[in-house]
N, C-alpha and C positions, 0 to 999 in steps of 0.2 A: 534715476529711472522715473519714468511718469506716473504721477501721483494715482493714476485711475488704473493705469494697467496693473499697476501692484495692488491694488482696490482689489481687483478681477483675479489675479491669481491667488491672492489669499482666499477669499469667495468661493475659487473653486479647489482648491482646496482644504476647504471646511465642510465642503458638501462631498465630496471625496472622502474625509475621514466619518463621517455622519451616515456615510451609505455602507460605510465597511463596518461601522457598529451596527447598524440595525440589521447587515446581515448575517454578522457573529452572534449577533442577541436571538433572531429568529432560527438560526442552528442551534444554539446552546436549548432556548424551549422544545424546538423542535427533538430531540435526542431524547431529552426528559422526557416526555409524550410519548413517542414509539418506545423507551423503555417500561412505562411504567403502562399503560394500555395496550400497546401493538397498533403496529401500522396502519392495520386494516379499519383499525378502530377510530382512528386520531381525523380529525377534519384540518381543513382548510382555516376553516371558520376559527376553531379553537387553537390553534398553530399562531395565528395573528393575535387573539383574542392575550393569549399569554405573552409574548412578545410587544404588547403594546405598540401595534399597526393594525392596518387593515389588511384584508383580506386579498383587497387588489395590492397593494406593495408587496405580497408574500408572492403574489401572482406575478408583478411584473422582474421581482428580483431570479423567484425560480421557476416559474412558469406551470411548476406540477406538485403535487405531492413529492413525486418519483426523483424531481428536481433536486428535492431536498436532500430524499435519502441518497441520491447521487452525492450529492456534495458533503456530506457528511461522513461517506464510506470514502471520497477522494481524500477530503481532511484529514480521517483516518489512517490509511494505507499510506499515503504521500505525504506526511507531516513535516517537522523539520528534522528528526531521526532518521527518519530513511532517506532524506535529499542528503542528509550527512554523511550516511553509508555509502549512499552510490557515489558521491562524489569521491568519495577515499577511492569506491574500486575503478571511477573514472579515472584517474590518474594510476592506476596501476600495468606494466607494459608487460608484465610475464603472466601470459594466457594459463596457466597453471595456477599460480597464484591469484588470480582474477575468479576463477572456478570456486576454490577457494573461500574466497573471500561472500561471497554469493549467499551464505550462510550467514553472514550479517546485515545482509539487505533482508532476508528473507524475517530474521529474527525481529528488525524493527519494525517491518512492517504488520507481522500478527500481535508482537507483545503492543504497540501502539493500540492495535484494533482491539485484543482483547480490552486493554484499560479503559475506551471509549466508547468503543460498541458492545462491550460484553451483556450487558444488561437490554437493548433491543435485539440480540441473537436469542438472546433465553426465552424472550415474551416472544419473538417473532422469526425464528429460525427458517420457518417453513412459507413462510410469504410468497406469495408469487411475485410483487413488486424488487423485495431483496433479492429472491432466485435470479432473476431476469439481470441487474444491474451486478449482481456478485459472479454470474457469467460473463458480462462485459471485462469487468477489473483481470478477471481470468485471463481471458483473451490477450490484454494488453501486456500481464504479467509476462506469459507467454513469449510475444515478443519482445518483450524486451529483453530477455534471455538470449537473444539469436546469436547478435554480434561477440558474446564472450566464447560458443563454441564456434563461430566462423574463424575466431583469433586460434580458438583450440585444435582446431582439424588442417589450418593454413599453416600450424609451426609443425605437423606430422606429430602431437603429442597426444591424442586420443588414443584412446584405448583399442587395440584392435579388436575388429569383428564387431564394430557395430558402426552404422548407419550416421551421419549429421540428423537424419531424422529421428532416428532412435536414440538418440544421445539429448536430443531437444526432450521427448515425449521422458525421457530418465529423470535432466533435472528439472523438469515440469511437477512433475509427479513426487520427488523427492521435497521439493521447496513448497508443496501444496499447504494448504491449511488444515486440510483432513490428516494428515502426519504430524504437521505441529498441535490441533488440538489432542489426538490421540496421546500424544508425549506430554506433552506439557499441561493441558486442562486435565485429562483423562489420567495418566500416567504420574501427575506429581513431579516431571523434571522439572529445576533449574533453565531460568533462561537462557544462563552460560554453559549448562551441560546440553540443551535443544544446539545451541550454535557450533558448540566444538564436535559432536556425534553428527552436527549436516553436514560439516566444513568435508571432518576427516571422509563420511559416507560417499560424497559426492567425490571429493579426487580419486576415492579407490571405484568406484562406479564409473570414471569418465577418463583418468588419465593413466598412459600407459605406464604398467608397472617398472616396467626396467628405465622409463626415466625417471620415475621416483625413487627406483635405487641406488641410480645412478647421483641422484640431488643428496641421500642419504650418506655417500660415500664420500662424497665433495664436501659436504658436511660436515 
């Protein structure tokens, strides 16, 4: 290989690994900050200042405060627990058991959130910045729910007498976080007793009984 092109690709990636540090370094301060002050409180200025950058590097990596706590609540939510979950129920072909399983994506994703963000939800729960981008996360959770009941209502295993749309707005509502904090911060569950009470709630909420007794028999 040419002595200069490997030159060059080492180069650039050293500046590759040096960019992914200073932006795990400027998240990790940044987290500390909004837990221990709140968001509203925390600048720009001192965001860099603790991070050992400037001010414009925080600005050209995330462009905003909002930036931040975006990527901080993506980190959280989306970490490598829940890409692990989903992926288990990506590879899962019985829309039943996909329902199911649903309950594990859901679990990694709050028990992640509570262990990382629990301490900027306490100082800053009420935020207008957090409200705005924990509405986005919403959204997207949302969808991404779709295609497990379009698998659920295409194999005629839905529960009768309710709607794709009502069955969407069910495990919406069921997988939310206001469920999981009530049970689990509020309530004192188990993160294995939140999972096995969503799993069970959810197929008896979404799939139709006589095929689950029908599974039960065969069983």
């Amino acid at each position: 290989m040419n002595e200069s092109k490997t030159k060059r690709t080492y180069s650039s990636a050293a500046r590759a690994e040096a960019a992914e540090e200073t932006r795990a370094r400027i998240l990790t301060r940044a987290r500390a900050l909004f837990g221990t002050h709140g968001i509203e409180a925390v600048t720009i200025a001192e965001i860099a200042r603790q991070s050992g950058v400037s001010a414009s590097t925080v600005y050209a990596v995330f462009k905003s405060k909002e930036g931040i706590l975006r990527s901080l609540m993506e980190q959280a939510l989306f970490g490598p627990s829940t890409q692990a979950a989903q992926q288990i129920l990506a590879n899962v072909g019985d829309p039943v058991e996909a329902i199911a399983l649903t309950a594990r994506v859901s679990r990694s994703i709050y028990e992640s959130e509570s262990r990382e963000l629990g301490p900027l939800r306490n100082v800053s729960g009420y935020a207008p910045a957090l409200r705005t981008i924990e509405e986005e996360f919403e959204q997207a959770r949302y969808a991404m729910q779709e295609e497990r009941l379009d698998r659920l209502f295409a194999a005629g295993l839905a529960k009768p007498g309710i709607s794709l749309a009502e069955a969407r707005r069910i495990l919406w509502m069921y997988t939310s976080r206001d469920v999981y904090r009530m049970l689990v911060v509020g309530g004192g569950w188990t993160h294995d007793r939140y999972e096995e009470w969503l799993s069970q709630t959810l197929v008896e909420a979404l799939v139709n009984a006589l095929e689950m007794g029908g599974r039960a028999q065969r069983g």
